[in-house]
Biopython code that builds the backbone (N, CA, C, O; Angstrom):
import numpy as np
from Bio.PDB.StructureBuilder import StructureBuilder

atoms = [
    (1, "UNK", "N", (114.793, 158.281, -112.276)),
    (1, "UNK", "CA", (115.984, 158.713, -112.991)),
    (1, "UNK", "C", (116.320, 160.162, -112.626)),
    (1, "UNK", "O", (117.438, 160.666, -112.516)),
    (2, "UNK", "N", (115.136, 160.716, -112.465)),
    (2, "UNK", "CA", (115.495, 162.459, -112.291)),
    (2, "UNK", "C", (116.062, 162.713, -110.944)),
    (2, "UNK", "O", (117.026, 163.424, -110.660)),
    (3, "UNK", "N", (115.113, 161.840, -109.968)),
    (3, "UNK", "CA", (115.885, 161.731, -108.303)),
    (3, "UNK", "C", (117.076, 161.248, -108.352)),
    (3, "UNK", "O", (117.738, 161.646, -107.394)),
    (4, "UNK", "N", (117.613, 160.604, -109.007)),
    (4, "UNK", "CA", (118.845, 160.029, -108.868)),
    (4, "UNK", "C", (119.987, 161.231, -109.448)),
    (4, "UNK", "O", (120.923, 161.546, -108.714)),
    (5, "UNK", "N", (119.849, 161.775, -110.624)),
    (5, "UNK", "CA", (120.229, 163.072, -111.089)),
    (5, "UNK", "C", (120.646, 164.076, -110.251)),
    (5, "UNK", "O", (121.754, 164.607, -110.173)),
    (6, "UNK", "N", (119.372, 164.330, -109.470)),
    (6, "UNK", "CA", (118.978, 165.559, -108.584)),
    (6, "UNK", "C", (120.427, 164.792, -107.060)),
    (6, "UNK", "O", (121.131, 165.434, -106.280)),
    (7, "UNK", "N", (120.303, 163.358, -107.249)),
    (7, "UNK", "CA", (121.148, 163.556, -105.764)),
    (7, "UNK", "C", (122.881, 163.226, -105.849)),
    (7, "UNK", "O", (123.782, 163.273, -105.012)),
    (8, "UNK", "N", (122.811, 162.813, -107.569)),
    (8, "UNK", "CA", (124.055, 163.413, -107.847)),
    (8, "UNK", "C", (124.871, 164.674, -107.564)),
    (8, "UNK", "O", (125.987, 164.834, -107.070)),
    (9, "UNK", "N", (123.820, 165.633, -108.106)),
    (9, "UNK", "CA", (124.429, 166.752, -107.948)),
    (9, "UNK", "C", (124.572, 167.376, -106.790)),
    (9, "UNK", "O", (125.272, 168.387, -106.736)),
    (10, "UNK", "N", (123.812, 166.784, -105.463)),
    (10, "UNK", "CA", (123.570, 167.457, -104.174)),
    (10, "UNK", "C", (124.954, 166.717, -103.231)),
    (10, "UNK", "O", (125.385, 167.106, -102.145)),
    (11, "UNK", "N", (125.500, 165.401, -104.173)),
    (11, "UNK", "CA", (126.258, 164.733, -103.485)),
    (11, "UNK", "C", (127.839, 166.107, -103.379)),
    (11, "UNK", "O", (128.335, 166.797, -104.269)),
    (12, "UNK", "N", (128.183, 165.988, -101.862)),
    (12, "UNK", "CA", (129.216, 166.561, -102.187)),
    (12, "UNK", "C", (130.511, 166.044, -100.869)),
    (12, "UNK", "O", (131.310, 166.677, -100.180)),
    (13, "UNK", "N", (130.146, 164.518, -101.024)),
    (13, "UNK", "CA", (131.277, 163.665, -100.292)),
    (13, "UNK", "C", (132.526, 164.037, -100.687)),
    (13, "UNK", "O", (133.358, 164.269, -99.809)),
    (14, "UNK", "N", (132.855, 164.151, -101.968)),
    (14, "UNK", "CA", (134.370, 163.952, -102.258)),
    (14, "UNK", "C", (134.560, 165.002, -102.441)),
    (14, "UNK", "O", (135.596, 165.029, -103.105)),
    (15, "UNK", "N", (134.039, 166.487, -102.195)),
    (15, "UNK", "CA", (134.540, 167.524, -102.567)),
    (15, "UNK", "C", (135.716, 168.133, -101.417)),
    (15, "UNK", "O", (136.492, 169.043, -101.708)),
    (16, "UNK", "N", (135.686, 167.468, -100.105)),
    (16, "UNK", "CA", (136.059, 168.185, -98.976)),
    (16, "UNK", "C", (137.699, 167.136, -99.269)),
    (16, "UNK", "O", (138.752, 167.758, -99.128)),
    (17, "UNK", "N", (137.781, 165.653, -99.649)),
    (17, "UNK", "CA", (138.722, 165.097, -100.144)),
    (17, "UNK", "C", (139.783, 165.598, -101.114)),
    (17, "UNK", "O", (141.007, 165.482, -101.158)),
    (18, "UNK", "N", (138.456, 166.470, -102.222)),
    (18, "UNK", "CA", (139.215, 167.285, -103.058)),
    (18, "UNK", "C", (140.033, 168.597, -102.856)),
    (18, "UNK", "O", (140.878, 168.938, -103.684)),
    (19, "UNK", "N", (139.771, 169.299, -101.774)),
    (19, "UNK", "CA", (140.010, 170.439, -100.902)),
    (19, "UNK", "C", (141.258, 170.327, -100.357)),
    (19, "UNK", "O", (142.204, 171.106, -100.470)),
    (20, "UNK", "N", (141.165, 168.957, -99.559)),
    (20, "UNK", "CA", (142.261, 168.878, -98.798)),
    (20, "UNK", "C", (143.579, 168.148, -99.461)),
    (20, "UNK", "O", (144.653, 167.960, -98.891)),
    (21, "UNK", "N", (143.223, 167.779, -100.826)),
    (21, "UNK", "CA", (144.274, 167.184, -102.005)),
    (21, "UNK", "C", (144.861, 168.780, -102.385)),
    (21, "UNK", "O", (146.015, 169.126, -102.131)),
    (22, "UNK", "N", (143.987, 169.542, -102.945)),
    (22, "UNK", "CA", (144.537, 170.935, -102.827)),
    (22, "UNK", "C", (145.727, 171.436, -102.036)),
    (22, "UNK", "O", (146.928, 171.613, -102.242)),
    (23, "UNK", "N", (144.976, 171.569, -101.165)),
    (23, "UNK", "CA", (145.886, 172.451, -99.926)),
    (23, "UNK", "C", (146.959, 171.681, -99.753)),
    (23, "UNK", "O", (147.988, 172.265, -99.415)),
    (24, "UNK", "N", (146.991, 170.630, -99.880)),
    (24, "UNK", "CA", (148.347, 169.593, -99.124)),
    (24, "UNK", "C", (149.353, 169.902, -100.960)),
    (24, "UNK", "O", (150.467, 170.418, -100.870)),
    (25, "UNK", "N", (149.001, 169.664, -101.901)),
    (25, "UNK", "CA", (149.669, 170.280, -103.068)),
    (25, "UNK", "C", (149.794, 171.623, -103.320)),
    (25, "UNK", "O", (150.366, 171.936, -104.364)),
    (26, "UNK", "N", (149.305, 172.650, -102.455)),
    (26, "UNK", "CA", (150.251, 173.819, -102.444)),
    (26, "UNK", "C", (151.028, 173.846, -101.265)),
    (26, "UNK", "O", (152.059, 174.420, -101.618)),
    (27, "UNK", "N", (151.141, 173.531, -99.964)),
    (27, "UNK", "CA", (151.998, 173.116, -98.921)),
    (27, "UNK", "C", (153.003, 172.595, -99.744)),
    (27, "UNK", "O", (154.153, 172.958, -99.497)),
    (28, "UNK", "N", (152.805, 171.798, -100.697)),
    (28, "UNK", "CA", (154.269, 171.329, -101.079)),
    (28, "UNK", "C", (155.091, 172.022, -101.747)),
    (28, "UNK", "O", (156.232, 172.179, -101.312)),
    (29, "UNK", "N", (154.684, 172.589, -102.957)),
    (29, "UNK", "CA", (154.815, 173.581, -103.429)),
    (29, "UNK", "C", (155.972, 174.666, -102.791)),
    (29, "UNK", "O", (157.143, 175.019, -102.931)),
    (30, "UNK", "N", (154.853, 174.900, -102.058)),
    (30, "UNK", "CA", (155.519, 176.374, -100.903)),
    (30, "UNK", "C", (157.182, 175.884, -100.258)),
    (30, "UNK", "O", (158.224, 176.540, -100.279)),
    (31, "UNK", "N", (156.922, 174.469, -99.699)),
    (31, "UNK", "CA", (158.386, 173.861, -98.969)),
    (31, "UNK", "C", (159.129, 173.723, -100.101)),
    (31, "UNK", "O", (160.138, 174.429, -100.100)),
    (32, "UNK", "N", (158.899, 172.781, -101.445)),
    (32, "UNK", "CA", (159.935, 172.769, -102.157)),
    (32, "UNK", "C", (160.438, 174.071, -102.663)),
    (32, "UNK", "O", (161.632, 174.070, -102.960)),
    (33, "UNK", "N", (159.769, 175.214, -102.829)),
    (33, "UNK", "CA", (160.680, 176.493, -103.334)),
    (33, "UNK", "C", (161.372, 176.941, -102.079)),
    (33, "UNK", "O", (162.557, 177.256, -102.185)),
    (34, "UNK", "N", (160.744, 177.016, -100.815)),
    (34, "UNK", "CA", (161.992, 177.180, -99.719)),
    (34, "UNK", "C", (163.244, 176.797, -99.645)),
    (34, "UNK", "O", (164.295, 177.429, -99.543)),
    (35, "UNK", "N", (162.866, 175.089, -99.743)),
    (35, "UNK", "CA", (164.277, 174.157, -99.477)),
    (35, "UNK", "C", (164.935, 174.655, -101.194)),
    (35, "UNK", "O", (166.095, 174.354, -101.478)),
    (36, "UNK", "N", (164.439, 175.080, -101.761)),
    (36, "UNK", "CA", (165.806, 175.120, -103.000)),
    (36, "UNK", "C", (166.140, 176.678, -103.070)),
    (36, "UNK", "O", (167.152, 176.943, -103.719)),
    (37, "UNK", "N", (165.590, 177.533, -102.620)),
    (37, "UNK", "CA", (166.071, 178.761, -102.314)),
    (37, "UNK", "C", (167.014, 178.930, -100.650)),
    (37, "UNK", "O", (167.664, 179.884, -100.222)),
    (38, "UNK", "N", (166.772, 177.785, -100.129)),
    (38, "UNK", "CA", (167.373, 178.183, -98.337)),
    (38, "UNK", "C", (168.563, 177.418, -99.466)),
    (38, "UNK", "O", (169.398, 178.138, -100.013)),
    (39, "UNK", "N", (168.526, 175.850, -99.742)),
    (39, "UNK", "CA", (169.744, 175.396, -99.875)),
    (39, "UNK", "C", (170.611, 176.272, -100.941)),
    (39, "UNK", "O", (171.820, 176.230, -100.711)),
    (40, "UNK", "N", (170.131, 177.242, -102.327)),
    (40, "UNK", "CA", (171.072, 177.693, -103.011)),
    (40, "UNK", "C", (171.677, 178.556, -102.575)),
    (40, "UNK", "O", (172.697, 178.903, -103.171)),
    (41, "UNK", "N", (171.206, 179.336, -101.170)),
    (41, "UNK", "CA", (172.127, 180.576, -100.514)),
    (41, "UNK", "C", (172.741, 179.721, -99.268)),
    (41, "UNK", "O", (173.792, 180.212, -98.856)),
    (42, "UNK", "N", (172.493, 179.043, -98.870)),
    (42, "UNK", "CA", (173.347, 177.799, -97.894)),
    (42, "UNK", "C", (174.696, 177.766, -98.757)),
    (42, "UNK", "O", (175.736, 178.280, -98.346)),
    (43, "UNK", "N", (174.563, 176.990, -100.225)),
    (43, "UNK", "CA", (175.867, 176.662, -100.893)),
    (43, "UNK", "C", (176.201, 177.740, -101.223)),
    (43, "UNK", "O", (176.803, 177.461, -102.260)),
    (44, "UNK", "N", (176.268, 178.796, -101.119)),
    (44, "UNK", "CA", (177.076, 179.802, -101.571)),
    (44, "UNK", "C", (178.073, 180.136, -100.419)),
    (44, "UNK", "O", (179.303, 180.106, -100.474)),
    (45, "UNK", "N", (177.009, 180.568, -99.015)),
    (45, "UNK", "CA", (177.669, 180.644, -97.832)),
    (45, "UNK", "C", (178.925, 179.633, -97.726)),
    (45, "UNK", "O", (180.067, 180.046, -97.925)),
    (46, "UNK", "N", (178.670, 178.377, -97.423)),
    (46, "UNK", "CA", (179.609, 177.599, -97.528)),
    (46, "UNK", "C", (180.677, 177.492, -98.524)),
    (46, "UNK", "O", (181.790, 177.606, -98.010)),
    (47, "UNK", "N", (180.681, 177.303, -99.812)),
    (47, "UNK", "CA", (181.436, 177.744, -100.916)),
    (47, "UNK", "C", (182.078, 179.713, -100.262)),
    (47, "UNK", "O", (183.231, 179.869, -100.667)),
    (48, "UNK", "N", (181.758, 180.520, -99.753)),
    (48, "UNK", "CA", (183.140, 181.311, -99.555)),
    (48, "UNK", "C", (183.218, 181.121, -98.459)),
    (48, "UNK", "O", (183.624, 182.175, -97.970)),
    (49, "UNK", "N", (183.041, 180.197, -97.489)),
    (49, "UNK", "CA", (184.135, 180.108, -95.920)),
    (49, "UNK", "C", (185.152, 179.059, -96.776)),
    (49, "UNK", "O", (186.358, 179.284, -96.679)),
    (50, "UNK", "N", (184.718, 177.948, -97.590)),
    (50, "UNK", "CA", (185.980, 177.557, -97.909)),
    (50, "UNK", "C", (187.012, 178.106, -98.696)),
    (50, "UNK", "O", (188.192, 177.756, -98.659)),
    (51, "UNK", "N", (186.544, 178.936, -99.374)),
    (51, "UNK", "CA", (187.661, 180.440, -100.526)),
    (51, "UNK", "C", (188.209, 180.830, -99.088)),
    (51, "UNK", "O", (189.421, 180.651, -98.970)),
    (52, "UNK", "N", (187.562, 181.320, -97.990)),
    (52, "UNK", "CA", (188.506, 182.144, -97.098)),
    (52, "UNK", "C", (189.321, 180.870, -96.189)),
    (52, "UNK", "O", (190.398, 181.291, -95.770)),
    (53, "UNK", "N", (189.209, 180.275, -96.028)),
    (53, "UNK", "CA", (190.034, 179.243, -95.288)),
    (53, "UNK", "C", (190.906, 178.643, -95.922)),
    (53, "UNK", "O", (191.698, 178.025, -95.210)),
    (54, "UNK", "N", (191.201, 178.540, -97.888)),
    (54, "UNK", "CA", (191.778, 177.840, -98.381)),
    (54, "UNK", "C", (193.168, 179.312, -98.567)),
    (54, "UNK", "O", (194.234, 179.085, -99.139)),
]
sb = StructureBuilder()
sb.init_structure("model")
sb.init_model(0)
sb.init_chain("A")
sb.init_seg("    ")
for serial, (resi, resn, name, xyz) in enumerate(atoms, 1):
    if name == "N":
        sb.init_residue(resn, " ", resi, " ")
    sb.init_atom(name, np.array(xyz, "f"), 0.0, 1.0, " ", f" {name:<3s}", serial, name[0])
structure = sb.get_structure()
């Protein structure tokens, strides 16, 4: 019972799974605040070429 204990805790298969669940959920993170900060100054740009063309 105690060996089995002991190789629980030494187990560390899923930790590198857990790592890379991490990193790929702040990658996303990071792109979705880009794409909604590139696109809200995109629509602005666009919104005054059409004020100056209208």
């Amino acid at each position: 019972m105690k060996s089995s204990f002991l190789k629980f805790l030494d187990n560390e298969s899923g930790a590198t799974a857990i790592e890379y669940g991490l990193i790929g959920a702040l990658i996303s993170v990071i792109i979705i605040t880009a794409v909604k900060l590139v696109g809200s100054n995109l629509s602005q740009t666009f919104n005054k070429i059409a004020q100056n063309l209208s």
